[in-house]
VONU-519543 format. One line per 8 residues: number of its first residue (from 0); their letters; for each residue x, y, z of N, C-alpha, C. Coordinates in steps of 0.001 Angstrom, whole numbers, plus 500000, padded with zeros to 6 digits. Example, Ala and Ser with C-alpha at 12.3 -4.5 7.8 and 13.67 -1.06 7.14 Angstrom:
REM residues 2
0	AS	513190,494310,507800,512300,495500,507800,513200,496700,507800 ~ 512850,497750,507080,513670,498940,507140,512900,500030,507870
//
This chain:
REM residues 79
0	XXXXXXXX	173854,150174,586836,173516,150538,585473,172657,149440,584864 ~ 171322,150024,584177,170352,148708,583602,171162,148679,582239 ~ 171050,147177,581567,171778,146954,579837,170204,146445,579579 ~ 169554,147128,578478,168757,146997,577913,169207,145815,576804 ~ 168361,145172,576521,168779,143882,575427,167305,144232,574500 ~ 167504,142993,573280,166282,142890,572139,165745,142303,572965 ~ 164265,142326,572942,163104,141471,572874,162925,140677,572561 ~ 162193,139196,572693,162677,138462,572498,160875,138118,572221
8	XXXXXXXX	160364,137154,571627,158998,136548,571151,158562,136611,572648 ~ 159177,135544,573756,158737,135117,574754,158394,136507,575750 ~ 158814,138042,575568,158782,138978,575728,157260,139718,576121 ~ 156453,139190,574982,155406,140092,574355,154463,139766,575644 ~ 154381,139399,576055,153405,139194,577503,153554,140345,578491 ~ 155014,140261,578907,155429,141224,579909,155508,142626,579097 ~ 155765,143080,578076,155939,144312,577142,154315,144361,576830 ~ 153592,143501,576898,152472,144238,576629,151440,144493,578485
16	XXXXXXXX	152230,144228,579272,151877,144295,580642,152321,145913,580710 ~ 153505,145989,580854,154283,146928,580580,153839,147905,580103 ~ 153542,148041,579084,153119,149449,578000,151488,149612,578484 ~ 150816,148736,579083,149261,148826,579746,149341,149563,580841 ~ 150500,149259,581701,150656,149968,583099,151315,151278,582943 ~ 151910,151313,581586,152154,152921,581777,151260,153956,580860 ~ 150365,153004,580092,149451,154127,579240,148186,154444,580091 ~ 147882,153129,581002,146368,153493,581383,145765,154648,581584
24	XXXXXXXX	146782,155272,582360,146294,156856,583147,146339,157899,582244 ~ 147030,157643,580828,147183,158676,579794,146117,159185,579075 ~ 145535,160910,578983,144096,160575,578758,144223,160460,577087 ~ 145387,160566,576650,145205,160441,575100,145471,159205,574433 ~ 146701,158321,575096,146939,157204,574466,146626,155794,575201 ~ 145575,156533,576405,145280,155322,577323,144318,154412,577287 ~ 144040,153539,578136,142881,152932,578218,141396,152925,578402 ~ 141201,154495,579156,140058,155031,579210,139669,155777,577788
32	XXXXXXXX	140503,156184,577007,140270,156331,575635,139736,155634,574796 ~ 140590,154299,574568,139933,153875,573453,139294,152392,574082 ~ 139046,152392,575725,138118,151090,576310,137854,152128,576879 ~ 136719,152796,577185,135952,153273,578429,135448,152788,578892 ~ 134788,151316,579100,134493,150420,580093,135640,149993,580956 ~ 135671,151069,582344,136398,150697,583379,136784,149207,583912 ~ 136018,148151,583564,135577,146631,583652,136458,145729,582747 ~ 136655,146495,582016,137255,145543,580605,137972,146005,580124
40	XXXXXXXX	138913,147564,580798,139618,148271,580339,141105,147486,579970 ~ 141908,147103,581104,142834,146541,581393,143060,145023,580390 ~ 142086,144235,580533,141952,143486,579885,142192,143584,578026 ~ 141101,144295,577809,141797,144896,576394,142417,145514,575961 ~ 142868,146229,577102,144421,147336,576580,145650,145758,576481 ~ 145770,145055,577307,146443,144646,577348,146598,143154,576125 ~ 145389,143185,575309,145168,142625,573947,145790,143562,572912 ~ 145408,144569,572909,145682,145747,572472,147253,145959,571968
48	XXXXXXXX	147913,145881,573561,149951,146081,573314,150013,144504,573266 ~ 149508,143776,573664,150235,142360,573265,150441,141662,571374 ~ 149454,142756,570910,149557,142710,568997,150415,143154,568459 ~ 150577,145075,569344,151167,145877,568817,153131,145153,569371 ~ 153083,144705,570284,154385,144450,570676,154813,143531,569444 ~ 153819,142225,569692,154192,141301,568673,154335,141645,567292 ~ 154134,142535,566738,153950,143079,565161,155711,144052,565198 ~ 156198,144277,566347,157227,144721,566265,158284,143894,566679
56	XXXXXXXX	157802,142872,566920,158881,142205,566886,160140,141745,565627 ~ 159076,142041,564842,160114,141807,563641,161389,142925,563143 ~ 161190,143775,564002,162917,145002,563844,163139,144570,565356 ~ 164441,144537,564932,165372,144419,566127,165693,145685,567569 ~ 164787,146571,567280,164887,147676,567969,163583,147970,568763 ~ 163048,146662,569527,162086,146387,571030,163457,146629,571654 ~ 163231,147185,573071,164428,147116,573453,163511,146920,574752 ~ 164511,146140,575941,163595,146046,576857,164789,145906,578170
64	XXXXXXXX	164725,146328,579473,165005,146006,580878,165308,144519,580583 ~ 166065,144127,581763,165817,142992,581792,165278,141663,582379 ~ 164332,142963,582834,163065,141833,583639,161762,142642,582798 ~ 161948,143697,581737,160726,143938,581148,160255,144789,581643 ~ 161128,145808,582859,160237,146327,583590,160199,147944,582891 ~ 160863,149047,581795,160970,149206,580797,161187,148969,579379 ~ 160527,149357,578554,160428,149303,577303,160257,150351,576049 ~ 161094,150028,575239,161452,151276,573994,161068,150401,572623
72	XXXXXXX	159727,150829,571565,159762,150485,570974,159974,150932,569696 ~ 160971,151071,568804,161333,151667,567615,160823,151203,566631 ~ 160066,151805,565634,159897,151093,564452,159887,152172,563217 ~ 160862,151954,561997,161208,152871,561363,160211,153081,560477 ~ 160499,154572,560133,159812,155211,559189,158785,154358,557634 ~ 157897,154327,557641,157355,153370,556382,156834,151822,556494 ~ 157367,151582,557838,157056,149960,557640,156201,150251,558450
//
């Protein structure tokens, strides 16, 4: 059984690795979307979730594996 824990600051590297390797191939929320330079895709997706992770870090509800290798990010309504 995996125990998901909070996220932690030191996190946002691997959570934004993470959320790159599972959006790339997505044609709506991926990397060929909003980088279509195949070259520089990866690279800036992964600028991209390393903001968005860090900007959520502030609710306690990143939830992550505990090697990072899933990730759930909650952020409530309004904020």
């Amino acid at each position: 059984m995996v125990h998901p824990r909070i996220a932690a600051e030191a996190d946002v590297g691997a959570l934004a690795e993470t959320l790159t390797l599972a959006s790339c191939a997505d044609p709506v929320r991926g990397g060929a979307y909003w980088f279509p330079d195949p070259e520089t895709q990866v690279e800036r997706s992964l600028r991209l979730w390393a903001a968005y992770a860090a900007a959520a870090m502030r609710f306690p509800w990143t939830l992550v594996t505990p090697g990072c290798e899933a990730v759930a990010v909650w952020i409530p309504p309004g904020a």
